[in-house]
DRENNUBA-405173 format. One record per residue (C-alpha): x, y, z; residue in three letters. Coordinates in steps of 0.2 Angstrom, whole numbers, padded with zeros to 4 digits, always signed. Layout:
// DRENNUBA-405173
XYZala ...
END
This chain:
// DRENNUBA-405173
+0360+0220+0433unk +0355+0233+0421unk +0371+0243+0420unk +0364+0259+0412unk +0355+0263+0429unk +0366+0275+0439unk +0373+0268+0454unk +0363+0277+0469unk +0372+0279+0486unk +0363+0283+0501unk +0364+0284+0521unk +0358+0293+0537unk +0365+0307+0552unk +0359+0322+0559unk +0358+0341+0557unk +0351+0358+0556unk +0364+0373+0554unk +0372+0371+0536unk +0392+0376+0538unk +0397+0394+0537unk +0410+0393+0522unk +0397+0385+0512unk +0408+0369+0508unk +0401+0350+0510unk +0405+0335+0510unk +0400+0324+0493unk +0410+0309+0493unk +0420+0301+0506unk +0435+0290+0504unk +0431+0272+0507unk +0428+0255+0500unk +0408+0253+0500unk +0397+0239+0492unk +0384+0242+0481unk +0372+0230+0484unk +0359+0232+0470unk +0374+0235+0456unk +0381+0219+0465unk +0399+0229+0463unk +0411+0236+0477unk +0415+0255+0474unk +0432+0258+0477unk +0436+0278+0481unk +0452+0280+0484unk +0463+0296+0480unk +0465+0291+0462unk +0446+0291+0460unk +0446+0308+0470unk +0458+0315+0458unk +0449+0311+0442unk +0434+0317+0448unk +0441+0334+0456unk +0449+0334+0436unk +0431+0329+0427unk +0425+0342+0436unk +0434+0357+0434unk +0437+0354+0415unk +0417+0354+0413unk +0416+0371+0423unk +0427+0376+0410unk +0411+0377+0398unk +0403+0394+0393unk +0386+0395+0403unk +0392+0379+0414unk +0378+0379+0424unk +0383+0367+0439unk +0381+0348+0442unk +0362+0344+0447unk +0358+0340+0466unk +0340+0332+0466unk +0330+0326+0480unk +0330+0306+0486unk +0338+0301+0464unk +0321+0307+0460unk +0329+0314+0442unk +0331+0293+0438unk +0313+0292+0436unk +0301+0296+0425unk +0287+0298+0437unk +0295+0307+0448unk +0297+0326+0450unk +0315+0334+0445unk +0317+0350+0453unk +0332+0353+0460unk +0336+0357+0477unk +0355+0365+0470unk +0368+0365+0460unk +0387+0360+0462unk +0399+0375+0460unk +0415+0370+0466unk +0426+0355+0471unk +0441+0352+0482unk +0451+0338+0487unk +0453+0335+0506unk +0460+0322+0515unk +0443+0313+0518unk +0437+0314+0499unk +0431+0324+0488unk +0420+0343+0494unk +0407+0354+0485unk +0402+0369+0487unk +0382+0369+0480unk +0372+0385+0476unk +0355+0380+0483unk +0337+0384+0476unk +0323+0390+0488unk +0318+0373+0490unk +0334+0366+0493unk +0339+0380+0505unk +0323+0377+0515unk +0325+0356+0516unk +0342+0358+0525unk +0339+0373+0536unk +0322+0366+0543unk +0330+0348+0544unk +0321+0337+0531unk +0335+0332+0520unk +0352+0329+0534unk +0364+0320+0520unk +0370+0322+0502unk +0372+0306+0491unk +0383+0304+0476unk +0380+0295+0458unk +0390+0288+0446unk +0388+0278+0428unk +0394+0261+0427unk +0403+0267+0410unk +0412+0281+0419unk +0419+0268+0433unk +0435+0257+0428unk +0437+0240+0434unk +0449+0237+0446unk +0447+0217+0453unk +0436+0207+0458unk +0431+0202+0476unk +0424+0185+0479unk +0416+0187+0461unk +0408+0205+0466unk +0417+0217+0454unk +0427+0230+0461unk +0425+0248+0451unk +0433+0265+0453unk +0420+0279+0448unk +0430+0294+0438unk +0417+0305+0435unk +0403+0312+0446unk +0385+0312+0438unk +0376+0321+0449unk +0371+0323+0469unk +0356+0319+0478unk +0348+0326+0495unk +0343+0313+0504unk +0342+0303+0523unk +0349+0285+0521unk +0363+0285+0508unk +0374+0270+0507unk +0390+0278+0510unk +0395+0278+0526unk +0407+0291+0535unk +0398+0306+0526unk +0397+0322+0537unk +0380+0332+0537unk +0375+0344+0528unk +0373+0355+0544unk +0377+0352+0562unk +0368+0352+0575unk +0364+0370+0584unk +0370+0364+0601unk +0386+0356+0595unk +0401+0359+0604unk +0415+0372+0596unk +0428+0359+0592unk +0414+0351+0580unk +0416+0355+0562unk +0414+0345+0544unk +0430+0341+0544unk +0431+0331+0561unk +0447+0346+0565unk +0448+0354+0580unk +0443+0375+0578unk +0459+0384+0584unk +0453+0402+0588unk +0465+0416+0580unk +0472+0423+0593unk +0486+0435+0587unk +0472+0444+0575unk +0461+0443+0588unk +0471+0454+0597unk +0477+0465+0581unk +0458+0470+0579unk +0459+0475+0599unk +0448+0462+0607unk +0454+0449+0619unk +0462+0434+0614unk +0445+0423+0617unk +0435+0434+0607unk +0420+0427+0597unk +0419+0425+0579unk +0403+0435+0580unk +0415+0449+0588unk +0429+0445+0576unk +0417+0447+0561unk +0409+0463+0567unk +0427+0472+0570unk +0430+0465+0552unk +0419+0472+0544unk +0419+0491+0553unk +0439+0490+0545unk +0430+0485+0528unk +0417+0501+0530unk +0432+0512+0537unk +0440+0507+0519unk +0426+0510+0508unk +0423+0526+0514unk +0441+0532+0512unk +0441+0527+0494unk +0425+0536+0490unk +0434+0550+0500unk +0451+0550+0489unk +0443+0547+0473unk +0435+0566+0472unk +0453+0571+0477unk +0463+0561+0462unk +0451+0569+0451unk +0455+0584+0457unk +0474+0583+0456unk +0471+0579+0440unk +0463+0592+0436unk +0476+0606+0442unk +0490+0593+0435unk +0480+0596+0417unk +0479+0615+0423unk +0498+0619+0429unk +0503+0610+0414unk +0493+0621+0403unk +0499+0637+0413unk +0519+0633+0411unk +0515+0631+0392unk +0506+0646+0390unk +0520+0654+0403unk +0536+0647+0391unk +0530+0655+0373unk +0526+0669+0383unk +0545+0668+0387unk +0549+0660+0369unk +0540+0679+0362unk +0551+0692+0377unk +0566+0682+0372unk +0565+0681+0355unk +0583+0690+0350unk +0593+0680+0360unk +0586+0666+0353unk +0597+0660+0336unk +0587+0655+0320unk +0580+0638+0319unk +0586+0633+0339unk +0566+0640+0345unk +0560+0623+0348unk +0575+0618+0358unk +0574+0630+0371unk +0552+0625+0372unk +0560+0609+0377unk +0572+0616+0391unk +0560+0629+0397unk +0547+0617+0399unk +0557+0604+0409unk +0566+0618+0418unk +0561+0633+0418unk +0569+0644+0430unk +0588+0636+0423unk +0584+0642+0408unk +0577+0659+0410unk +0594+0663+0418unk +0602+0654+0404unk +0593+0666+0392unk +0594+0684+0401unk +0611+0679+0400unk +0614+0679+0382unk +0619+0693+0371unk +0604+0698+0357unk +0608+0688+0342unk +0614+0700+0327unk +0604+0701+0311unk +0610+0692+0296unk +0619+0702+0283unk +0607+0706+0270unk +0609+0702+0251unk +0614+0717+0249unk +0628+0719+0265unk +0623+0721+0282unk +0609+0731+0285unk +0605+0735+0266unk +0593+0725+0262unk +0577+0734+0256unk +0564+0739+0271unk +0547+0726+0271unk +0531+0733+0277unk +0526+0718+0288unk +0527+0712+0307unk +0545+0713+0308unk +0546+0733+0303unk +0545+0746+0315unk +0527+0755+0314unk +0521+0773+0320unk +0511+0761+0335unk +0526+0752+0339unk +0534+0770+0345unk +0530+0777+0361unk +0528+0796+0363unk +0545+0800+0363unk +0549+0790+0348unk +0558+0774+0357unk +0551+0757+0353unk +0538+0751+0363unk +0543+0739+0377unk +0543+0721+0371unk +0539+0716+0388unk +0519+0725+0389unk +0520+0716+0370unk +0524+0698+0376unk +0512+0702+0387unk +0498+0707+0380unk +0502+0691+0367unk +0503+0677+0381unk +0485+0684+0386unk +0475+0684+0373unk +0484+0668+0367unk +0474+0662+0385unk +0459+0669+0379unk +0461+0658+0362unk +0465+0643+0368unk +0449+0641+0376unk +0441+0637+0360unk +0439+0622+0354unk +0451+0614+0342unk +0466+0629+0348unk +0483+0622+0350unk +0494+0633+0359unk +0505+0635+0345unk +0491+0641+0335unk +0485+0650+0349unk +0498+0662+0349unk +0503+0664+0331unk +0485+0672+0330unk +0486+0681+0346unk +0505+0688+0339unk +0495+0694+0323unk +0484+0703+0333unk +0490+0713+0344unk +0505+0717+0331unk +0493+0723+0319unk +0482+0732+0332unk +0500+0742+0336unk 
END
């Protein structure tokens, strides 16, 4: 026996409808001789396992491409062709061995829809098998790692389910040999009767899947949107509280401005009340005493435009105002904070006074 040929394993069933969740069966549990090799292969759940484990670390790969699935072992030899009919994705573990789920190619699609290729065969290495015994001088061998799979029509193994079932088959039949149990209960949560079909069951699915697409496209425009008047309302109360910091400014002592920003802005209405409540705050004494110090030509002098015509000073409340809106108009330019905003707007209108 050359032991750097691949063990080949084939059989035979029937088959034309490949199963709906895309999962077949690749190696079955089982003892099965191996004529050619002249070994026993022994598949039990510790050979499942390590497989199953093989596998998944090697998807673990960047670019991992799959594990080949040829037609009839014709990869082995040089003279045949190589295609590939598909490519093994997945794994799991099930009670009767180990099953894949294969991405096919056009050609491999085509063989097991139209029925030319009804079974999948598995290979192995003879250095990826351990020796377990020997059986009347046959050695007994537990393959760990799976080379490759084979579409083909007679594999050795038997007790492999089809790659498809028949179109007629009964509803009890599956790949798995387990009774279908139809879901009620959701059956009847989606409104149809108990015994519904799961063509009816997929179509009610998927109006519920459609309903839920189109609300999301529906609510997205709207988050945007309270985004947007979130950003705007926000942007309004700022401009509204240093509108409020400018009317109140006597009653606010030196140094405490910033503090009351931070109130108004978290509560406004409390703390307008709080403010028209307080008593003006009373100029420093000057160096001289109180009230002596010597008169300065700037913003915080009276001015001939800050008079009205009888001579009283002009009411702070048209200032504040016309101060909060050109402060508005400022901050729509670029790079205008609201503090800058409104120290410019402050400027001009006191100096257009």
């Amino acid at each position: 026996m050359n032991l750097l040929l691949p063990i080949l394993n084939r059989s035979s069933d029937g088959a034309f409808t490949p199963p709906a969740d895309g999962w077949y069966h690749i190696v079955p549990t089982g003892v099965y001789p191996h004529p050619d090799s002249g070994t026993v292969q022994i598949l039990d759940d510790k050979s499942m396992l390590a497989m199953f484990n093989w596998f998944r670390e090697q998807s673990k790969a960047l670019n991992f491409p799959g594990i080949l699935v040829d037609f009839d072992h014709f990869s082995d030899f040089v003279d045949k062709p190589t295609e590939a009919a598909g490519w093994l994705q997945d794994v799991q573990l099930r009670d009767d061995g180990l099953w894949g789920r294969i991405k096919w190619s056009d050609v491999g699609e085509a063989a097991i829809h139209n029925g030319r290729y009804r079974l999948v065969s598995p290979t192995w290495m003879p250095a990826d098998c351990e020796a377990v015994d020997s059986d009347g001088g046959r050695p007994r061998i537990r393959p760990l790692k799976l080379l490759k799979l084979s579409l083909c029509n007679d594999p050795n193994m038997r007790g492999m389910k089809p790659l498809s079932n028949r179109q007629n088959q009964t509803e009890t039949q599956n790949t798995t040999d387990r009774p279908i149990t139809k879901m009620k209960t959701v059956c009847t949560l989606l409104g149809l009767s108990p015994d519904a079909s799961e063509e009816a069951v997929h179509s009610e699915v998927a109006k519920i899947l459609q309903a839920r697409r189109t609300a999301e496209e529906a609510v997205t425009p709207l988050k945007n949107r309270a985004a947007t008047l979130e950003r705007e309302n926000k942007d309004l109360l700022t401009a509204q509280v240093e509108t409020d910091l400018e009317l109140h400014s006597k009653r606010i002592p030196n140094g405490q401005q910033e503090t009351w920003r931070k109130n108004l802005l978290a509560n406004r209405a409390a703390s307008i009340e709080l403010l028209q409540g307080l008593p003006e705050v009373e100029p420093a004494p000057g160096k001289y005493g109180r009230g002596t110090d010597p008169v300065h030509n700037r913003g915080g002098a009276a001015t001939p435009g800050d008079r009205d015509a009888r001579g009283g000073k002009r009411d702070e409340n048209a200032r504040a105002q016309r101060i909060s809106n050109r402060a508005n108009e400022l901050r729509k330019s670029p790079g205008m904070t609201f503090q800058r905003s409104f120290a410019t707007a402050r400027m001009e209108v006191d100096a257009a006074m």
